[in-house]
N, C-alpha and C positions, 0 to 999 in steps of 0.2 A: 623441400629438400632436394627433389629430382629437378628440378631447374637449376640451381646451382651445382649436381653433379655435372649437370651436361654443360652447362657455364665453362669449365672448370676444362672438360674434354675438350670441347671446341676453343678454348685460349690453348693448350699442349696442343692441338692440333696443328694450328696459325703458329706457333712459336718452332714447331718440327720443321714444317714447310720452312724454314729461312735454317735450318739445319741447327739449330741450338740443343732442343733436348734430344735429336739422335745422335749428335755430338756427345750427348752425355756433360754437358757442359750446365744444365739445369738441373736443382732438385727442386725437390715437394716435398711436402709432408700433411699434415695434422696435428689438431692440437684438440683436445676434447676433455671436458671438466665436467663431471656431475654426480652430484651428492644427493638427491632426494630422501629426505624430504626437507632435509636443509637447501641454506642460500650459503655457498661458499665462494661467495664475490663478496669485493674485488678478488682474482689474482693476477700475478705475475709470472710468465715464463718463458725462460732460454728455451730456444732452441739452436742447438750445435748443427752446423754442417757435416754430412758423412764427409766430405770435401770440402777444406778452406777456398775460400774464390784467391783470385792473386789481387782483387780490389774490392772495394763495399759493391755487392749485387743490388740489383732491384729485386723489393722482394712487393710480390703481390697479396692478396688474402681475401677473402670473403668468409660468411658466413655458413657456417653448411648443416646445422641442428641448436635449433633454441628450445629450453623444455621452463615452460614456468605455470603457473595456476592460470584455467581457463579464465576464472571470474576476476582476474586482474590485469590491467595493463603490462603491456608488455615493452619494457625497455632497455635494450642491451647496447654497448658500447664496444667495440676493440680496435685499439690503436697501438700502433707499431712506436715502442718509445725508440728504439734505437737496433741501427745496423753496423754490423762490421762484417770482414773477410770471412771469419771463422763461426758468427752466430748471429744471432739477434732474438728481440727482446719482445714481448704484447703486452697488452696488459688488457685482459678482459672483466670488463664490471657491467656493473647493473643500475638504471638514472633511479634517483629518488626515489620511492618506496616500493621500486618490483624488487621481486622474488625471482629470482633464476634458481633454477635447479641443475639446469645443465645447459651448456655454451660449446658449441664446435666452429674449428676455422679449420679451412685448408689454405695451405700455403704453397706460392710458387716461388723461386729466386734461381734470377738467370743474371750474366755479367754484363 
């Protein structure tokens, strides 16, 4: 999980240096799901901008906390269905017969 925080640092780092998020012109976020000791994948969810962009941003994402049973494979998915100015869309699930209990993404989007 500490490799993708600092992942995560060092991209807002690189992204500051060209003056975008001290601009204040990029957000971030998270998105974090977990039910134990249920599996409540697939979902789906919005997330709203505190600020619309004035055009569809790049949005970035990774992984940042996967929670499933030691003694099984572990298989999680999240992909971006869809962007716009004001929001956009994940959908995070789980391949063929893992068990997720809990799935985190952090999110960047800059214009």
């Amino acid at each position: 999980m500490e490799l993708f925080s600092m992942d995560l640092r060092i991209l807002a780092a690189i992204i500051s240096c060209i003056g975008l998020v001290s601009g204040g012109l990029c957000q971030s976020g998270e998105v974090m799901i977990y039910k134990y000791p249920d599996s409540p994948f697939p979902q789906r969810r919005v997330v709203t901008f505190k600020t619309p962009f004035k055009d569809r941003p790049a949005v970035m994402y990774g992984i940042k906390m996967i929670d499933s049973p030691y003694n099984q494979n572990t298989r999680a998915n999240v992909r971006l269905l869809w962007v716009r100015p004001e929001r956009f869309a994940l959908l995070l699930s789980s391949s063929h017969d893992t068990n997720l209990y809990g799935l985190g993404v952090v999110w960047m989007a800059c214009p």
